[in-house]
Rosetta silent file (secondary structure, phi, psi, omega in degrees, C-alpha in Angstrom):
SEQUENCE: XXXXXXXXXXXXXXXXXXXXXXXXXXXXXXXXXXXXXXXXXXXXXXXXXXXXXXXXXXXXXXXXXXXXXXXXXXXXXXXXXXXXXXXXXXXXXXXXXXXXXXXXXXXXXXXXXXXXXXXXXXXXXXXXXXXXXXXXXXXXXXXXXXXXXXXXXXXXXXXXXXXXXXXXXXXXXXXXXXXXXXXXXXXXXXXXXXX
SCORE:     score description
SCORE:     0.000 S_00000001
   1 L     0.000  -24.275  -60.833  -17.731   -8.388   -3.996 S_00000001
   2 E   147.944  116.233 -178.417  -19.255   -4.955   -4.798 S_00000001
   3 E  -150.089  144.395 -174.444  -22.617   -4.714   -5.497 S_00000001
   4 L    98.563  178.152  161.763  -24.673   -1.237   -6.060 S_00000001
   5 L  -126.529 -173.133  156.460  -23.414    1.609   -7.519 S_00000001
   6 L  -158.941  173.943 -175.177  -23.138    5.569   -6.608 S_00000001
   7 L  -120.569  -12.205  163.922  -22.304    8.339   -8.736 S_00000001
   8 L  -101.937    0.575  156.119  -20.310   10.451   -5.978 S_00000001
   9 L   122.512  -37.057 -137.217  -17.891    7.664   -5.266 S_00000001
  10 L   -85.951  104.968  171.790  -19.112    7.170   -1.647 S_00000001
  11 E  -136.857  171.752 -176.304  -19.857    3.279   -0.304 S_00000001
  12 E  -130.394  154.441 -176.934  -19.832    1.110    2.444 S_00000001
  13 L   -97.473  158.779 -174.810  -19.437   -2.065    3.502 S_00000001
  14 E  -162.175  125.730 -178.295  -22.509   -3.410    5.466 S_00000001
  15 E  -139.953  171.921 -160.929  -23.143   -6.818    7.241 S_00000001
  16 E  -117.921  114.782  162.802  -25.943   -7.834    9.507 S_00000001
  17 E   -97.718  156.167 -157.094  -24.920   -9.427   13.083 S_00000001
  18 L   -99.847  -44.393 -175.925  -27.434  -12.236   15.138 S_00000001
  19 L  -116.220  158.621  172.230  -25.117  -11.347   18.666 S_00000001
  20 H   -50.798  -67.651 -155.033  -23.905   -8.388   20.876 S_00000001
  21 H   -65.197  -12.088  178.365  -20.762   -9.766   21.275 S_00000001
  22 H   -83.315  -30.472  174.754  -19.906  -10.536   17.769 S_00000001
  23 H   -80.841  -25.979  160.978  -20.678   -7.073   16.700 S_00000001
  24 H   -41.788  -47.581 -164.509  -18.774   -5.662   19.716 S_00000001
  25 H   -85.624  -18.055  179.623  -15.605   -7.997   18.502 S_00000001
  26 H   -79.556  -33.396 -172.288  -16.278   -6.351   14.809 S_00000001
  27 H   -74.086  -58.967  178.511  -16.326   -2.880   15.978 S_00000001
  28 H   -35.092  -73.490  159.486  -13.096   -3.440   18.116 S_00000001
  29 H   -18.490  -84.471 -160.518  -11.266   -4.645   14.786 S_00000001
  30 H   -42.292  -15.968 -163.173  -12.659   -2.238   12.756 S_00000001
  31 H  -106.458  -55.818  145.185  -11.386    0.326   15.093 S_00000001
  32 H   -49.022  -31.995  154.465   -7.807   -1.174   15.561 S_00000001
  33 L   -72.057   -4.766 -169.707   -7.166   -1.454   11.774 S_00000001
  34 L   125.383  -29.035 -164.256   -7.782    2.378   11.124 S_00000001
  35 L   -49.136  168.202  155.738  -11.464    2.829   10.683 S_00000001
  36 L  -118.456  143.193 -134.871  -12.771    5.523   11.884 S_00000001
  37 H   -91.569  -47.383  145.251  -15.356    5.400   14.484 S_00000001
  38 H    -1.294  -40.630 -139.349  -17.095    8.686   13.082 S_00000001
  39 H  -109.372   15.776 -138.367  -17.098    6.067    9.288 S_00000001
  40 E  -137.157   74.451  175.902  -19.301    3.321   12.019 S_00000001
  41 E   -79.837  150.132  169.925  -23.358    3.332   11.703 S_00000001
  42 E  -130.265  163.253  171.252  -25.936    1.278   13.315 S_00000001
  43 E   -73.642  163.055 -172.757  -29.860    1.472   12.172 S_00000001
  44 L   -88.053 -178.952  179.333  -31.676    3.756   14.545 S_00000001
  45 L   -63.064  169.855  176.886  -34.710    2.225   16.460 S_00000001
  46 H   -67.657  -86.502 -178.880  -37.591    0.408   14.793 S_00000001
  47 H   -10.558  -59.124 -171.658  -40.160    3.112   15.694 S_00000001
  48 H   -73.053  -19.584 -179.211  -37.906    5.661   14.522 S_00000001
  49 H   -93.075  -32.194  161.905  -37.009    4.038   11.036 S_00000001
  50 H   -35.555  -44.797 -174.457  -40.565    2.754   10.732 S_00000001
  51 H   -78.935  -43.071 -166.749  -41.871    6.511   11.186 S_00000001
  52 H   -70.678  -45.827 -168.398  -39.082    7.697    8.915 S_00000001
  53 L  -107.085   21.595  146.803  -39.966    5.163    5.776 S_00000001
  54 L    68.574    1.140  173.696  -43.587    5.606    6.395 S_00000001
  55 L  -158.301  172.992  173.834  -44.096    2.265    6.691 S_00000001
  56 L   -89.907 -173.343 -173.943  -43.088   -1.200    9.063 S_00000001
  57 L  -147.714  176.859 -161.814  -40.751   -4.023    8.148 S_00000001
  58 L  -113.056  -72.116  167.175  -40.219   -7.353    8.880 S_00000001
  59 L  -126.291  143.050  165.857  -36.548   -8.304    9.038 S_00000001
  60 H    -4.424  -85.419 -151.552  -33.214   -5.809    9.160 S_00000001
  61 H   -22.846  -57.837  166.393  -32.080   -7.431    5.848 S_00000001
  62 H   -25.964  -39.074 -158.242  -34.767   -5.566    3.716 S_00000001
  63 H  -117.151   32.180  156.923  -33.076   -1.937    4.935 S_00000001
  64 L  -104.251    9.250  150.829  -29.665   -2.804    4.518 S_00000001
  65 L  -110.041   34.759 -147.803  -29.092   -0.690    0.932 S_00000001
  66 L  -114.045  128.311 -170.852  -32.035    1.122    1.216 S_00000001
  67 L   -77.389  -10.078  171.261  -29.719    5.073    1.890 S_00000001
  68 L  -107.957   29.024 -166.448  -33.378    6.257    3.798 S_00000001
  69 L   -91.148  122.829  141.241  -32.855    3.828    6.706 S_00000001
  70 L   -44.901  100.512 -173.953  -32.209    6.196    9.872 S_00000001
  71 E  -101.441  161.876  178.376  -28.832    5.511   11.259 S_00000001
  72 E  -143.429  141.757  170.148  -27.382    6.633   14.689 S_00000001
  73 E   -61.611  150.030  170.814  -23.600    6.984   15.180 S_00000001
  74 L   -50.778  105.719 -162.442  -21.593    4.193   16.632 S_00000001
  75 L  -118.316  126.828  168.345  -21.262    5.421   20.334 S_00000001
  76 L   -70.046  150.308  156.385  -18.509    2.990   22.477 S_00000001
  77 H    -9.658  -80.887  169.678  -19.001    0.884   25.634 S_00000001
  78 H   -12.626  -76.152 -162.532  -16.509    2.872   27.021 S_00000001
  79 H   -55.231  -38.333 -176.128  -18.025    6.403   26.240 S_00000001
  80 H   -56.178 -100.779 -160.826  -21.629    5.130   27.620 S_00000001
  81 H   -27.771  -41.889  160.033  -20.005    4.135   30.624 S_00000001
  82 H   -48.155  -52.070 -172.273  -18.088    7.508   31.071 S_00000001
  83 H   -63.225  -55.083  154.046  -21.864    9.528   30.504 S_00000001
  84 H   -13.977  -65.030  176.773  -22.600    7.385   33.323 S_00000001
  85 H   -63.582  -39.092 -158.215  -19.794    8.030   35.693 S_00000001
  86 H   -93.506  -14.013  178.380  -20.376   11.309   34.786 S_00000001
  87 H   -75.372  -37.245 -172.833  -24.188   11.769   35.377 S_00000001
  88 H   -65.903  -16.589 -175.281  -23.833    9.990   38.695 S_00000001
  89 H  -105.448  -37.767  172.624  -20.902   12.077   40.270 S_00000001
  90 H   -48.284  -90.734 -150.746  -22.590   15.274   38.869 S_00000001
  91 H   -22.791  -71.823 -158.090  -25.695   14.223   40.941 S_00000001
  92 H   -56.216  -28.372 -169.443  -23.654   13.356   43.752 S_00000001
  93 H   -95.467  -20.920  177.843  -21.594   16.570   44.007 S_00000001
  94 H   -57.401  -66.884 -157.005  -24.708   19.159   43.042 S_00000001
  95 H   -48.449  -33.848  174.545  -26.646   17.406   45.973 S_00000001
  96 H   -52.521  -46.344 -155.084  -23.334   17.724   48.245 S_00000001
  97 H   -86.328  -22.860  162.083  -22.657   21.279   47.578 S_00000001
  98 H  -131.359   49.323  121.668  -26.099   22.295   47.917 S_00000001
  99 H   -81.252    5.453  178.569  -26.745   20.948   50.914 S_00000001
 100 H   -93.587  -95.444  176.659  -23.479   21.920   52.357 S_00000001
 101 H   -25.866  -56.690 -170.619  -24.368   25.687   50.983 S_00000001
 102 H   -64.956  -43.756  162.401  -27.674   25.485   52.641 S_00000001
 103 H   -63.397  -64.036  178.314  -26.736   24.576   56.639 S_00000001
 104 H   -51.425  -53.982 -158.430  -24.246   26.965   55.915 S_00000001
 105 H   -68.750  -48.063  154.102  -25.834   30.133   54.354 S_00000001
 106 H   -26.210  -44.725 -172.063  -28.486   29.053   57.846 S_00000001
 107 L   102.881   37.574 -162.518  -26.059   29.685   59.890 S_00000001
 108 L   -89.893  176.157  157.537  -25.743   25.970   60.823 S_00000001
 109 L   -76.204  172.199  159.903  -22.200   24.503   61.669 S_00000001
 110 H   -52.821  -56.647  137.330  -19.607   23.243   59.951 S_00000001
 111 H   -44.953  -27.576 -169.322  -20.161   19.565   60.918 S_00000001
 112 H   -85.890  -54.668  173.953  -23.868   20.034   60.056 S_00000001
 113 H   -38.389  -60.357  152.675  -22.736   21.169   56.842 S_00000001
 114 H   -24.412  -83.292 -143.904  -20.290   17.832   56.509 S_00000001
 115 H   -79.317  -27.709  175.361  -22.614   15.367   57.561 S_00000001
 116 H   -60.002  -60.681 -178.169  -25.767   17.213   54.982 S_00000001
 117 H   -41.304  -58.749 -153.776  -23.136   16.971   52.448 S_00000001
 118 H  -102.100   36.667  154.708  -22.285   13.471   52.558 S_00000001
 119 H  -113.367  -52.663  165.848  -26.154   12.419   52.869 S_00000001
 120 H   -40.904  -58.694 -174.264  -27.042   14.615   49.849 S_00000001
 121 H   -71.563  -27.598  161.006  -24.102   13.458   47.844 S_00000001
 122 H   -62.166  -49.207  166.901  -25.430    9.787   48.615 S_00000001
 123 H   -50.512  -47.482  169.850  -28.763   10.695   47.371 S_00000001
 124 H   -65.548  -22.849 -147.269  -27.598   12.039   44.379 S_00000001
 125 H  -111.374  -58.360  163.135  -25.445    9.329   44.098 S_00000001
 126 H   -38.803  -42.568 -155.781  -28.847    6.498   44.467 S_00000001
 127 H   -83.841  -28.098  172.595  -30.673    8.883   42.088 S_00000001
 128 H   -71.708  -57.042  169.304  -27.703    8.538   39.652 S_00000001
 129 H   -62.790   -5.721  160.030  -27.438    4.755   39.391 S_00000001
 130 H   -86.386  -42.969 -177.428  -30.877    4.676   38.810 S_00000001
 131 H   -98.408   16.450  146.336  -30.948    6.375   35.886 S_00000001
 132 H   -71.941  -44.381 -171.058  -27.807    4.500   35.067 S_00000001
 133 H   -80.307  -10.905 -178.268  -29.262    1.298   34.939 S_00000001
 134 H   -53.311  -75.867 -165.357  -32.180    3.277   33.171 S_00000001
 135 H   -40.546  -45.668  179.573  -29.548    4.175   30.594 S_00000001
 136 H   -71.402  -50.811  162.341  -28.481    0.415   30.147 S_00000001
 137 H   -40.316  -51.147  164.755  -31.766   -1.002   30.009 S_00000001
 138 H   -44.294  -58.397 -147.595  -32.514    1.341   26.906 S_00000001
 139 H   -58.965  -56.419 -159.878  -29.180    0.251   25.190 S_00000001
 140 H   -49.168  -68.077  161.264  -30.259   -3.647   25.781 S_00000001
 141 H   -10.253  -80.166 -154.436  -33.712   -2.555   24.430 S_00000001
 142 H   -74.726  -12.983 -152.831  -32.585   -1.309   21.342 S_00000001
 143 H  -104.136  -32.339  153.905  -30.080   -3.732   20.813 S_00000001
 144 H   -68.091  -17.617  163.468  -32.742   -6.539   21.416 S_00000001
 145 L   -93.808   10.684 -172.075  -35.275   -5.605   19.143 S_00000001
 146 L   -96.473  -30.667 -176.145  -32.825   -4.952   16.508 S_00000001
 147 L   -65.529  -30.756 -159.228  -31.688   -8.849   17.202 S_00000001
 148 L  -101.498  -25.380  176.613  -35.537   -9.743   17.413 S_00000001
 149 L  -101.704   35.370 -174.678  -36.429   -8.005   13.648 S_00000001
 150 L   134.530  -56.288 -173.568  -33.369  -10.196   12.225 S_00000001
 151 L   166.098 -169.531  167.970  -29.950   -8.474   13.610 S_00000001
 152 E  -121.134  135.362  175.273  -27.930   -5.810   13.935 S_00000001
 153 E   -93.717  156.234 -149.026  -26.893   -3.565   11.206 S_00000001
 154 E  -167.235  106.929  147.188  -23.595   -2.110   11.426 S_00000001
 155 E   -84.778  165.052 -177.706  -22.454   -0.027    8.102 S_00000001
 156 E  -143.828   62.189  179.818  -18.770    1.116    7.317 S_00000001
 157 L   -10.320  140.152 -174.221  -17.875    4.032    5.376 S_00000001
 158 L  -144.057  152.446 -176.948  -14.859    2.895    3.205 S_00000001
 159 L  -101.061  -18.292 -139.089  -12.774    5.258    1.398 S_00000001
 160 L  -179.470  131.272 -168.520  -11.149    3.348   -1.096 S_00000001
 161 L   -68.185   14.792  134.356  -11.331   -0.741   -2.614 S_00000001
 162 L   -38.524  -91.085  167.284   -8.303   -1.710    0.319 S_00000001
 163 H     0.637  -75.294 -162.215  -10.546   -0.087    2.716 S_00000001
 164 H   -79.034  -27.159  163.894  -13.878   -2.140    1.785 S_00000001
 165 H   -74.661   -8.840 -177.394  -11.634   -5.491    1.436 S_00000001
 166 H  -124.074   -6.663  147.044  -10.587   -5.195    4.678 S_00000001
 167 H   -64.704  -48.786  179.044  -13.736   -4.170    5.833 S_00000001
 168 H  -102.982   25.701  161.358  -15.503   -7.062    5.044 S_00000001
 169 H   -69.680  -70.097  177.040  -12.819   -9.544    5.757 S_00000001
 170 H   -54.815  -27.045  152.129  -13.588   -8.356    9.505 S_00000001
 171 H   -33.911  -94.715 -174.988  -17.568   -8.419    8.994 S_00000001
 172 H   -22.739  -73.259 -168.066  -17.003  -11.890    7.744 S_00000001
 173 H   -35.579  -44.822 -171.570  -14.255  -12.705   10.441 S_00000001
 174 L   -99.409   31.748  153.980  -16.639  -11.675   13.160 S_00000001
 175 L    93.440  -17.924 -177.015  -19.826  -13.688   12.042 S_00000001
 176 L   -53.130  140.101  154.891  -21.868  -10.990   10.027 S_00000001
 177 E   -84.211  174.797  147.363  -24.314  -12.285    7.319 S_00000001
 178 L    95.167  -11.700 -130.966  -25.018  -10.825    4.736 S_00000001
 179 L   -80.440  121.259  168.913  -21.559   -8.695    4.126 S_00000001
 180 L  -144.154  171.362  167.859  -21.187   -6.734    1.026 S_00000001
 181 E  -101.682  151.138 -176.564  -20.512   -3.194   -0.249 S_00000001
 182 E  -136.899  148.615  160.273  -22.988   -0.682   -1.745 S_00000001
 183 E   -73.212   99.586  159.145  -22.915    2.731   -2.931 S_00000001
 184 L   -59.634  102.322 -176.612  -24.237    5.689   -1.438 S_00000001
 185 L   -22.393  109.025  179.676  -26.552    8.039   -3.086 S_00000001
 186 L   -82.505  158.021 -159.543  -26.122   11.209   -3.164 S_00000001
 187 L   -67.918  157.846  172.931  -28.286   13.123   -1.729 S_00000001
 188 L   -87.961  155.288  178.404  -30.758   15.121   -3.119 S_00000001
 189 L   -98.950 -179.520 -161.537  -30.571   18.113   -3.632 S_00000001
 190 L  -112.278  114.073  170.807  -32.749   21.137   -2.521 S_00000001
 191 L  -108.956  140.684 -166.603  -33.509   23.276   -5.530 S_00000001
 192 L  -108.820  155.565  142.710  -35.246   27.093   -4.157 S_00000001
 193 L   -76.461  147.253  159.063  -37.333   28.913   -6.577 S_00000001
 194 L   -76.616  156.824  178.860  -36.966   32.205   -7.608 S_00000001
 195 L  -104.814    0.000    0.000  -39.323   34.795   -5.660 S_00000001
């Protein structure tokens, strides 16, 4: 089952998925048995791993033991959707409050104030769901070209051989090719000169 080595102990499980929804049903697992979502990588975009290894690639598969593949943490549905809620109700409540401030600090009424407010806070509120759907659009992006060079790669920090068997019983369960464990290098280190 176990394939690679490492010399500081440290591997992962790693499988490649062809749909959204199957890696979505793997992450959920992985996340209800114990993982830890922190222990949950996906490769970063193609541009950015492309720039990073100095050179292109063809399909996923190629980068999934290679330890200089750019990863970005596993961020949930959920949490996206929260930055969301939360950029759009900022917008909406700066634009309220300082158009609200502004009829006031005029010397306008209270009603003026009211009715600025809850045309501001709509504006802000338009201006928010735009760069919500902005926000979404990206995600699909990345998640479509990752699907379009092969799949999606989805590593799993494992602590321990329990751990990595029951990681890639759920890889497997949930459709992943590819699924095996590797080792992680360690890194190198930075040796200074003397001055």
């Amino acid at each position: 089952m176990a394939q690679g080595g490492s010399d500081n102990g440290v591997r992962e499980a790693v499988g490649v998925f062809h749909d959204v929804q199957s890696l979505q049903a793997a992450i959920d697992e992985l996340l209800t048995a114990g993982f830890n979502q922190a222990h949950l990588s996906l490769m970063a975009g193609k541009d950015t791993v492309e720039e990073k290894l100095g050179h292109a690639f063809t399909k996923v598969a190629e980068l999934e033991d290679d330890a200089a593949v750019p990863r970005v943490a596993y961020i949930s549905t959920e949490s996206i959707g929260d930055a969301e809620g939360g950029l759009i109700g900022g917008l909406m409540y700066v634009g309220a409050i300082a158009a609200a401030g502004g009829i006031v600090a005029s010397g306008g009424t209270m009603a003026g104030a009211i009715v600025a407010a809850v045309l501001a806070g709509g504006a802000g509120g338009l201006i928010g769901s735009a760069l919500d759907r902005l926000i979404e659009a990206h995600h699909a992006h990345y998640l479509q070209e990752q699907l379009d060079s092969g799949g999606i790669l989805l590593w799993v920090r494992t602590v321990d051989e329990a751990h990595e068997a029951r990681a890639t019983e759920i890889l497997k369960e949930h459709s992943a090719g590819d699924v095996h464990v590797h080792g992680v290098p360690r890194p190198k280190s930075v040796v200074s000169g003397a001055a």
